[in-house]
N, CA, C and O of each residue as an XYZ file, in Angstrom:
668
protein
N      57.917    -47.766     37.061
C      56.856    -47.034     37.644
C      56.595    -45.734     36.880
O      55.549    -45.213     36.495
N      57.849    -45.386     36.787
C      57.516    -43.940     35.871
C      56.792    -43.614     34.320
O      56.240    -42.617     33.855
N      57.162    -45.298     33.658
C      56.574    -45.426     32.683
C      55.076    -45.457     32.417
O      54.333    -44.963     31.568
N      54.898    -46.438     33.759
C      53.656    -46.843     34.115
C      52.814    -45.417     34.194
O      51.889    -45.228     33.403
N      53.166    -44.450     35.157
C      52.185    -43.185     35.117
C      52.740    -42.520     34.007
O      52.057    -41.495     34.003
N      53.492    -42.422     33.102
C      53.355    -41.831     31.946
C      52.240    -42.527     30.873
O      51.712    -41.811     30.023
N      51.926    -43.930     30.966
C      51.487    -44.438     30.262
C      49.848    -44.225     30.908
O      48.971    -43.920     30.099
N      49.555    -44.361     32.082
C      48.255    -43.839     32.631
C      47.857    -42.529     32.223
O      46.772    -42.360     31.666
N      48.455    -41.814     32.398
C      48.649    -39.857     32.073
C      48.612    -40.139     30.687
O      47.471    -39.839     30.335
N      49.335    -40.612     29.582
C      48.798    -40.842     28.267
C      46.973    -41.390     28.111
O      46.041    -40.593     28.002
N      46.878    -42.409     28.129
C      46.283    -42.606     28.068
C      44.581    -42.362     29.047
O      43.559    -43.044     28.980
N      44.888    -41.094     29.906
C      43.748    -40.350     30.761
C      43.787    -38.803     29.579
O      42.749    -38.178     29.361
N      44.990    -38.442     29.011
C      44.985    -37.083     28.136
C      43.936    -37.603     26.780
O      42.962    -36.965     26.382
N      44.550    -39.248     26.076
C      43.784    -39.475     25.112
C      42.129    -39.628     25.596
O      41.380    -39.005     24.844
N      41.514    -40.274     26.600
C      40.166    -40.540     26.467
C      39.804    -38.741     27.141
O      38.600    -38.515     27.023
N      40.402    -37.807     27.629
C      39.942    -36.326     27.832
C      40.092    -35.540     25.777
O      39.315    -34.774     25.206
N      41.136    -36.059     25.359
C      40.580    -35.317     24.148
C      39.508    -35.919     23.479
O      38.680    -35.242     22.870
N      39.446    -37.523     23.566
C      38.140    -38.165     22.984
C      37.274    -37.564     23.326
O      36.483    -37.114     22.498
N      37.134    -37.366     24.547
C      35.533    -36.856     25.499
C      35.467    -35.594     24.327
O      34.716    -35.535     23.353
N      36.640    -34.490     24.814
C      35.998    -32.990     24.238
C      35.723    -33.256     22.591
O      34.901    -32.473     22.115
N      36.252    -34.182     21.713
C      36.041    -33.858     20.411
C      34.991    -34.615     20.495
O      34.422    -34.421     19.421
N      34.220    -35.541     21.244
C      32.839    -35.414     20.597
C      31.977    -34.942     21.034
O      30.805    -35.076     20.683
N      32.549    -34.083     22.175
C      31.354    -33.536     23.293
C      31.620    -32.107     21.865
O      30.892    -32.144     20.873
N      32.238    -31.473     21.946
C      32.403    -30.583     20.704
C      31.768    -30.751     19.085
O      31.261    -29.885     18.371
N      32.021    -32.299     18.796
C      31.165    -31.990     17.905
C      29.814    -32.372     17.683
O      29.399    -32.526     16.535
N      28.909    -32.582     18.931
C      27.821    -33.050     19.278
C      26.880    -31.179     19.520
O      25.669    -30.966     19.468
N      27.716    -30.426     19.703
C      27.935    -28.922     19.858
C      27.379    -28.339     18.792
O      26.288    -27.781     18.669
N      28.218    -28.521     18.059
C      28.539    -28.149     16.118
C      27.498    -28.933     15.923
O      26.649    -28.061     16.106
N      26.844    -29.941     15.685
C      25.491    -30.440     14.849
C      24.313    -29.703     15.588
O      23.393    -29.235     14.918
N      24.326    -29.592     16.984
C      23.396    -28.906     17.335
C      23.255    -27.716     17.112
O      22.119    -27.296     17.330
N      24.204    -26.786     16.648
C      24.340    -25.339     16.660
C      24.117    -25.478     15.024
O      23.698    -24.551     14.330
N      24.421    -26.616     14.592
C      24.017    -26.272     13.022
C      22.372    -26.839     12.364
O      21.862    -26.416     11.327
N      21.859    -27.739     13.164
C      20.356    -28.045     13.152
C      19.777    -26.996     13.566
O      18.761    -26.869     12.883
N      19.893    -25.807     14.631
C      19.053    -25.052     15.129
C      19.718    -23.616     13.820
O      18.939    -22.806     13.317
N      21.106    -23.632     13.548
C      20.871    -22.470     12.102
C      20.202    -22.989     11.082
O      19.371    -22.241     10.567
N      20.379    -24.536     10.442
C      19.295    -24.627      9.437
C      18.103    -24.629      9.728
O      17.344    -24.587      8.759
N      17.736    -24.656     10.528
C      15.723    -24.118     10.905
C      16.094    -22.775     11.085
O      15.961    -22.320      9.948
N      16.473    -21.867     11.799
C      16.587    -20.602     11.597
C      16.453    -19.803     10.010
O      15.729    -18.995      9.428
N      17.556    -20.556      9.802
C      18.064    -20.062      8.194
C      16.457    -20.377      6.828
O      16.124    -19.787      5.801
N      15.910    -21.532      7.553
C      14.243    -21.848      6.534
C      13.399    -20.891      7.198
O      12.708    -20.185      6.463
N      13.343    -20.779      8.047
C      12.610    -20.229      8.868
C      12.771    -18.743      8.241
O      11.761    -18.310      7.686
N      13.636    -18.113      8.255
C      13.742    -16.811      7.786
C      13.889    -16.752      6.368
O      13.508    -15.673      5.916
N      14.273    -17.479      5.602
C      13.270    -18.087      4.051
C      11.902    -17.980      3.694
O      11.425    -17.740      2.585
N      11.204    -18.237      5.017
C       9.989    -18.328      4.714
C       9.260    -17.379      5.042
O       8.211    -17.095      4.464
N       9.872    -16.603      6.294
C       9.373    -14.884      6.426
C       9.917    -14.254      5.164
O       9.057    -13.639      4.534
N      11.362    -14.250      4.536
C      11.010    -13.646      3.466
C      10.480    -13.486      2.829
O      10.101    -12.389      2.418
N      10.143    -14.826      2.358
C       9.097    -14.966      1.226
C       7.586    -14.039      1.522
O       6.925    -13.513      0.627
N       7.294    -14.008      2.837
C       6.215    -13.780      3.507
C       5.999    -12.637      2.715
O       5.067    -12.356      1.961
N       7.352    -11.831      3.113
C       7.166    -10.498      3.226
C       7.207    -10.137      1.287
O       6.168    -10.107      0.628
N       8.048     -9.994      0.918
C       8.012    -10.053     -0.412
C       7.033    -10.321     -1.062
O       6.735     -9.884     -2.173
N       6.403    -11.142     -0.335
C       4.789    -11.620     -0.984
C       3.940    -10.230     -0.953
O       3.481     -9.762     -1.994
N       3.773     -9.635      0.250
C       2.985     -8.872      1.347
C       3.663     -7.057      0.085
O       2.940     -6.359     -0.626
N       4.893     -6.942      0.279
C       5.613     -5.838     -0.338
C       4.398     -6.418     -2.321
O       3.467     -5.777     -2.810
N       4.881     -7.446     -2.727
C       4.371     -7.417     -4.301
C       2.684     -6.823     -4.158
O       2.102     -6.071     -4.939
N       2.290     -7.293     -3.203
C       0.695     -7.173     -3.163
C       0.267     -5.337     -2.877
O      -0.606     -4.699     -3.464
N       1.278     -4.811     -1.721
C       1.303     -3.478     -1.361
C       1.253     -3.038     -2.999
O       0.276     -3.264     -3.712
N       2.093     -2.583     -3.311
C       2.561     -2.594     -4.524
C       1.459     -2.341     -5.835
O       1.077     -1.378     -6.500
N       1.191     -3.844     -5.776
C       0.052     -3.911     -6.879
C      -1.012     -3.202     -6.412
O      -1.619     -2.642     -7.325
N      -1.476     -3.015     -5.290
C      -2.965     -2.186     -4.317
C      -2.430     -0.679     -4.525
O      -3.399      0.080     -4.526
N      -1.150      0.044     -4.711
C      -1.236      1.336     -5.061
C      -1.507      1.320     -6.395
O      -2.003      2.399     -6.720
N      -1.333      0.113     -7.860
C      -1.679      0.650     -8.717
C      -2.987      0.708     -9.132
O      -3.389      1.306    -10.130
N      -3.862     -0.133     -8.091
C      -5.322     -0.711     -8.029
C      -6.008      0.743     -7.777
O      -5.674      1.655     -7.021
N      -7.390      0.587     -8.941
C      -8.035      1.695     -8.873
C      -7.283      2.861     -9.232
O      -7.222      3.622     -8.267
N      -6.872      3.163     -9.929
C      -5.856      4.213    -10.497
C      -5.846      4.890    -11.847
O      -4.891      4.497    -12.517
N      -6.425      5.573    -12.320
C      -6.705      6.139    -13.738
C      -5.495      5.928    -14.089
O      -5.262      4.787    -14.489
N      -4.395      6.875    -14.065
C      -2.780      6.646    -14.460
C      -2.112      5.242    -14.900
O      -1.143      5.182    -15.657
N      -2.889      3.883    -14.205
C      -2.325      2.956    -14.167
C      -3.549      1.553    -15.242
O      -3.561      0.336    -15.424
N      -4.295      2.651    -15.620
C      -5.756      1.574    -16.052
C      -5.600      1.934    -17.121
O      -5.829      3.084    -17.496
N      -5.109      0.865    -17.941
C      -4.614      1.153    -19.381
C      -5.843      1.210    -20.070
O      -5.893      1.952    -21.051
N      -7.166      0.360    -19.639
C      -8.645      0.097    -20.640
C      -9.211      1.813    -19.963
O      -9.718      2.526    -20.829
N      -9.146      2.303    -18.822
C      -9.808      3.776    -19.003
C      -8.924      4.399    -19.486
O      -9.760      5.137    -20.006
N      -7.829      4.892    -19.878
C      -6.747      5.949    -20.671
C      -7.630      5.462    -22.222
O      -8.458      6.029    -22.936
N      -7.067      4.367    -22.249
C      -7.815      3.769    -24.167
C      -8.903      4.247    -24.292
O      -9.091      4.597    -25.457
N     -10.135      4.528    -23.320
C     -11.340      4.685    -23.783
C     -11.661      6.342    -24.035
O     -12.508      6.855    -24.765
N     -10.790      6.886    -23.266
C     -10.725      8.473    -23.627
C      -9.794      8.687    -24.871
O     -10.231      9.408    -25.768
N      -8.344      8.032    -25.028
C      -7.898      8.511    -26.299
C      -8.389      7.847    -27.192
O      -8.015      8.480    -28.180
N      -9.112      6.803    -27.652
C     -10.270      6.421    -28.367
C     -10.976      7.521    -29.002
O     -11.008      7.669    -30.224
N     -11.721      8.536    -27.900
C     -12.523      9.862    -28.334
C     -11.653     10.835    -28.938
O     -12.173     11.763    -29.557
N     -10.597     10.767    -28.861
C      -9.644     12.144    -29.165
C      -9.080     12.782    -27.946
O      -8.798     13.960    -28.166
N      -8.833     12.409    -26.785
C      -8.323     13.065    -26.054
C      -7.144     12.698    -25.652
O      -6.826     11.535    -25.403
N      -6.332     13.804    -25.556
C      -4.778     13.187    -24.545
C      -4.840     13.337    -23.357
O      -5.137     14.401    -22.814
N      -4.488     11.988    -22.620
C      -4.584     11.450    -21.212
C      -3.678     12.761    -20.572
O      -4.033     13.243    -19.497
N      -2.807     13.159    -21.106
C      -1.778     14.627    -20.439
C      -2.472     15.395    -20.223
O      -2.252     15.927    -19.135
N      -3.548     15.893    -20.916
C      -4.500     17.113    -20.718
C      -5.452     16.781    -19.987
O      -5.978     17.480    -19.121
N      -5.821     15.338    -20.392
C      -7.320     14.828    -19.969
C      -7.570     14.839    -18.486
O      -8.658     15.264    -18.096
N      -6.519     14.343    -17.464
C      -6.419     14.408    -16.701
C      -6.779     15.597    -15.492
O      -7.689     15.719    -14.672
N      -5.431     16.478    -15.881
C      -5.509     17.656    -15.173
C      -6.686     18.676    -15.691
O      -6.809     19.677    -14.985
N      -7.365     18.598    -16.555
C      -8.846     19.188    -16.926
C     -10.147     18.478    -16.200
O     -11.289     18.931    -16.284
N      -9.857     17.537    -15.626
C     -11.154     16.799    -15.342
C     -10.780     16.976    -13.671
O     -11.745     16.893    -12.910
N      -9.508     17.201    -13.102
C      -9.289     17.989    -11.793
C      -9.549     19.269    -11.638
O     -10.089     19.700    -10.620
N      -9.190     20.009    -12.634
C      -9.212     21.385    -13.056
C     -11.222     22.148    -12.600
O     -11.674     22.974    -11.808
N     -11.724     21.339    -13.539
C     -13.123     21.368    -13.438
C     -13.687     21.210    -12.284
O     -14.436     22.120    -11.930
N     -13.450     19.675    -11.085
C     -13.839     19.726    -10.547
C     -13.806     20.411     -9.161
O     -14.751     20.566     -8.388
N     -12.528     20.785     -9.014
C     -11.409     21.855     -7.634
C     -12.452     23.631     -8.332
O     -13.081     24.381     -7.586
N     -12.327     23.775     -9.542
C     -13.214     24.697    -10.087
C     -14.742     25.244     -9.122
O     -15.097     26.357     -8.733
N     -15.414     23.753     -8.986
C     -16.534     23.615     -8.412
C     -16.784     24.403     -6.648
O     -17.809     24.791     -6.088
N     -15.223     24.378     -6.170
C     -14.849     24.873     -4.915
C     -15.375     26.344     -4.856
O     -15.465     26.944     -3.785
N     -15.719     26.892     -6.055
C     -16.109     28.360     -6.117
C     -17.455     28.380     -5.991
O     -18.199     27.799     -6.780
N     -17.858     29.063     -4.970
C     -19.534     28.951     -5.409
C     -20.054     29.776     -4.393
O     -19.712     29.710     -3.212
N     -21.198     30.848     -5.041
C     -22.062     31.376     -4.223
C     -22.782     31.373     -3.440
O     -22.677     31.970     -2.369
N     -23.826     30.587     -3.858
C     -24.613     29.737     -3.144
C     -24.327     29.201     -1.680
O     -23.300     29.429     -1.042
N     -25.344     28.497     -1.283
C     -25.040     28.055      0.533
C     -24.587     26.953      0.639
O     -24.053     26.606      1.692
N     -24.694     26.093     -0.476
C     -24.429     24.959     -0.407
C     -23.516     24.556     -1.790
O     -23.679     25.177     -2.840
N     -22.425     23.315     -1.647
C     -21.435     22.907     -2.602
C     -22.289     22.509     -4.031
O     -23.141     21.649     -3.807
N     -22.250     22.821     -5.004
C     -22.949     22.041     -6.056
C     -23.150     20.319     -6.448
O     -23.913     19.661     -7.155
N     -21.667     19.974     -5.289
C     -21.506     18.373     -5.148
C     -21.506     18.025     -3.972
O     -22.358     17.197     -3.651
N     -20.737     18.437     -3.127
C     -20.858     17.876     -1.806
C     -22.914     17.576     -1.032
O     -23.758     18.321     -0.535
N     -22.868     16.654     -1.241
C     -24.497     16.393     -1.010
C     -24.597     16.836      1.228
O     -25.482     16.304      1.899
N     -23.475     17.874      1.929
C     -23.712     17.943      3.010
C     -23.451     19.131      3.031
O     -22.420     19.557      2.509
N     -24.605     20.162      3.827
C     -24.259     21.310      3.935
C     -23.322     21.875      5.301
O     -23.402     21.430      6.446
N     -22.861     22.442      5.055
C     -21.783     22.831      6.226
C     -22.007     22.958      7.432
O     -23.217     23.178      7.485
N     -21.485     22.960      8.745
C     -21.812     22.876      9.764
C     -21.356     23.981     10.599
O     -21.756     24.304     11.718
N     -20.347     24.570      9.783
C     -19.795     25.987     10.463
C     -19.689     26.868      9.734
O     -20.131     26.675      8.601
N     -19.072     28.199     10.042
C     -19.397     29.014      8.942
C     -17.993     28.722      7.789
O     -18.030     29.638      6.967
N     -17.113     28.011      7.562
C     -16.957     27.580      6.322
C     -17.623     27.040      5.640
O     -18.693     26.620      6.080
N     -17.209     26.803      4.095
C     -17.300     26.274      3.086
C     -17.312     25.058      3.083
O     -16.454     24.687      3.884
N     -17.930     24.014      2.514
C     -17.173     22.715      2.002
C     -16.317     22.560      0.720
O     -16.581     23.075     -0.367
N     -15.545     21.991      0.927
C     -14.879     22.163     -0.266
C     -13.953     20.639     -0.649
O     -13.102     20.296      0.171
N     -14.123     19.961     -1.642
C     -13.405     19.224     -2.118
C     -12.260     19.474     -2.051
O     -11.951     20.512     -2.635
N     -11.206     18.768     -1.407
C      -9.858     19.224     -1.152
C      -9.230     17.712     -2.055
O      -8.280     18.174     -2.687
N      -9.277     16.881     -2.239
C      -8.592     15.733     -2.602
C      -9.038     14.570     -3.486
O      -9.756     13.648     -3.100
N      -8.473     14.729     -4.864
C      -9.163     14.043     -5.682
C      -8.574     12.803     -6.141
O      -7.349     12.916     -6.195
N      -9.078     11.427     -6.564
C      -8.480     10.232     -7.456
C      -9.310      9.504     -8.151
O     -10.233      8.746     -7.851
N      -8.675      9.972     -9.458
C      -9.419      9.227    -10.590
C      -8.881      7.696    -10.378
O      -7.799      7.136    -10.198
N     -10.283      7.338    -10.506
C     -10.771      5.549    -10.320
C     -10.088      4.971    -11.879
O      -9.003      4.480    -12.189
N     -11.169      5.270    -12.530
C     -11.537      4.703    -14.456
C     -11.667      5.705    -14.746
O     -11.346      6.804    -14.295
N     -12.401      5.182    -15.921
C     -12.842      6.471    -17.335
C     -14.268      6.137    -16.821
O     -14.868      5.841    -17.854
N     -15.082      6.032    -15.849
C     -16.595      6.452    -14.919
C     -16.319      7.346    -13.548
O     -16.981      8.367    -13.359
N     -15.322      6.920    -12.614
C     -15.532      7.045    -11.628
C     -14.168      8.024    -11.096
O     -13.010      8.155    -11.492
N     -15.016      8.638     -9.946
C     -13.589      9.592     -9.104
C     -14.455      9.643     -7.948
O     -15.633      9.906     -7.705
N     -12.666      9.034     -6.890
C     -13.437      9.419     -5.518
C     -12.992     10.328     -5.178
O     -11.776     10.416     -5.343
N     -13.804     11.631     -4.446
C     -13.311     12.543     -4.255
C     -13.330     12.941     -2.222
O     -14.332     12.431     -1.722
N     -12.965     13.251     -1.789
C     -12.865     13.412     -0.217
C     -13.321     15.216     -0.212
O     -12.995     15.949     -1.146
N     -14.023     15.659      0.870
C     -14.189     16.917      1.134
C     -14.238     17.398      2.834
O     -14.409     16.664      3.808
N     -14.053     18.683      2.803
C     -14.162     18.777      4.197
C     -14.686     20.537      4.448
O     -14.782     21.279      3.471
N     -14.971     21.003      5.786
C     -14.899     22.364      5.746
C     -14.016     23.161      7.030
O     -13.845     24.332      7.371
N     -13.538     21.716      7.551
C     -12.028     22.416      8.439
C     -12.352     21.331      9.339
O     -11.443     20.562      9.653
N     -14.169     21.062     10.053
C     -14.035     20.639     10.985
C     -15.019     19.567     11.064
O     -15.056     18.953     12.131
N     -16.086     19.114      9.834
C     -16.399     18.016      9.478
C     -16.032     17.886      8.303
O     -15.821     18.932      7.689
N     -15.810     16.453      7.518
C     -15.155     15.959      6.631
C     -15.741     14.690      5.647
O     -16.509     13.980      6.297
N     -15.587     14.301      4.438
C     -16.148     13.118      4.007
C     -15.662     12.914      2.445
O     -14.975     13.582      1.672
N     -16.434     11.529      2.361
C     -16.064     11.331      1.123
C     -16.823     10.279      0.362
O     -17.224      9.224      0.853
N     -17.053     10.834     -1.431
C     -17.918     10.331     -2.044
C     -17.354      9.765     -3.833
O     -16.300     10.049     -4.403
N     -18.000      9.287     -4.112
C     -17.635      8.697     -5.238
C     -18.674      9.018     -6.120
O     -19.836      8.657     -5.936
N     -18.095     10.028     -7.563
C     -18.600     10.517     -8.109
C     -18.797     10.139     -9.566
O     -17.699     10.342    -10.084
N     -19.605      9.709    -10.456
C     -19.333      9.357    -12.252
C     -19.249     10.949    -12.697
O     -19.567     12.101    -12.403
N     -18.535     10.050    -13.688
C     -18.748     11.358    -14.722
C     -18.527     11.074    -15.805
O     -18.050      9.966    -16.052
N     -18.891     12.276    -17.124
C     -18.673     11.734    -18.620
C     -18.822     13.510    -19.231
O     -19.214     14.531    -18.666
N     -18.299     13.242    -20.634
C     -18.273     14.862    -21.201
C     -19.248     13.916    -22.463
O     -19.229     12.796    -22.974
N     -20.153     15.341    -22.549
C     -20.983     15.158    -23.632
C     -20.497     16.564    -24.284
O     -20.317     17.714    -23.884
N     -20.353     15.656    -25.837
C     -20.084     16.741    -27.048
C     -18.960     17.247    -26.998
O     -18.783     18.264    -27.669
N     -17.542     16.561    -25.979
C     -16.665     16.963    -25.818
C     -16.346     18.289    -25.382
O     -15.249     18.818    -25.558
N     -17.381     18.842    -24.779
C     -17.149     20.497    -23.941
C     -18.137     19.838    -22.899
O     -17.290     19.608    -22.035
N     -19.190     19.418    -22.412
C     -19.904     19.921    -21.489
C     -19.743     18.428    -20.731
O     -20.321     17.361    -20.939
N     -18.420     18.923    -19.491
C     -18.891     17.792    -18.155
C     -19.335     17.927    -17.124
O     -19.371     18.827    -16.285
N     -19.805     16.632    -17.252
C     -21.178     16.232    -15.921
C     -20.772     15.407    -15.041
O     -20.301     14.290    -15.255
N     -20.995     16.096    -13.690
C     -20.882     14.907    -12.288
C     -22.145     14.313    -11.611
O     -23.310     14.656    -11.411
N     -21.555     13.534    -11.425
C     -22.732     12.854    -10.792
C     -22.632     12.262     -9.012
O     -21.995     11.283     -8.625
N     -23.258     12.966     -8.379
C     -22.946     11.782     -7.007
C     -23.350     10.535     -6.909
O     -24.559     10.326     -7.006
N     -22.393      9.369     -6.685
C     -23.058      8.297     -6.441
C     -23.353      7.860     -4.877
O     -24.278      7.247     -4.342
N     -22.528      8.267     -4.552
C     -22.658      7.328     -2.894
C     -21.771      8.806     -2.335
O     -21.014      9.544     -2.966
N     -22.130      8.848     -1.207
C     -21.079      9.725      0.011
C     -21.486      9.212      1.427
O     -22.331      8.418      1.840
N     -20.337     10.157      2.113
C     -20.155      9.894      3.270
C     -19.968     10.935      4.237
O     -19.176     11.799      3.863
N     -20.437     11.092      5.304
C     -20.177     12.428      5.911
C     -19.503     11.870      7.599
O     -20.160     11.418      8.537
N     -18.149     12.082      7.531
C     -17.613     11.805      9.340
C     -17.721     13.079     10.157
O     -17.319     14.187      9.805
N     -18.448     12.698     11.542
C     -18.189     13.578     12.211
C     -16.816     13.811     13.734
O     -16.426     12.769     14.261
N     -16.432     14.724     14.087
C     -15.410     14.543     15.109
C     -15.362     13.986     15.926
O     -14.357     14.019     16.636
């Protein structure tokens, strides 16, 4: 008899470890099907993003004098160094901030209070274009301006387009 329930009790311990090792590893495939979709899954947001970061990236060097190798070439072409060229063609136009008169010589909006307008913020586009932003504390805007030096002393702006926001 005693054998007998040792041999029952054996054989009730073997089909309880059968049960847990495949109830366990029925566990483990499921816990590892739901990390490999996780694991692609977040593969593929990486990629997302990395994509999204290369493009950021390339859009700060977009439109960028500093970064536009054909407008730098077309000024040191003429004789000029892009080191000087630069901060002279800011120089000139922050210059323009001085003025007697009632109205900005560029800003195509006359003021609305008793400040000034004044170009506060400049970025060279190319070797044509600069957009420039202005404001006079309490309306604000911004326009895109050409320009070119004739005879290598005398530069000229030009307004092309602006914009005037109000509060």
């Amino acid at each position: 008899m005693k054998q007998r329930l040792f041999m029952y009790l054996f054989i009730f311990t073997l089909l309880l470890v059968i049960f847990q090792f495949v109830n366990a590893k029925n566990i483990i495939e499921s816990y590892d099907q739901k990390l490999t979709k996780y694991m692609e899954k977040n593969s593929q947001l990486e990629d997302s993003i990395r994509f999204m970061e290369d493009n950021k990236a390339t859009d700060l060097y977009s439109f960028k004098f500093d970064t536009n190798d054909d407008a730098m070439t077309y000024w040191e072409n003429d004789g000029y160094r892009i080191s000087e060229f630069v901060p002279f063609i800011k120089d000139e136009l922050m210059s323009l901030n001085i003025y007697d008169a009632e109205d900005h010589p560029l800003v195509p909006y006359a003021s609305m209070t008793e400040n000034k307008m004044l170009i506060d913020q400049i970025r060279m586009i190319n070797h044509k274009w600069i957009a420039a932003s202005f404001t006079d504390g309490t309306y604000w805007g911004e326009m895109l301006l050409g320009y070119d030096i004739e005879d290598k002393k005398n530069l000229k702006f030009k307004v092309i387009a602006s914009i005037l926001y109000q509060p």
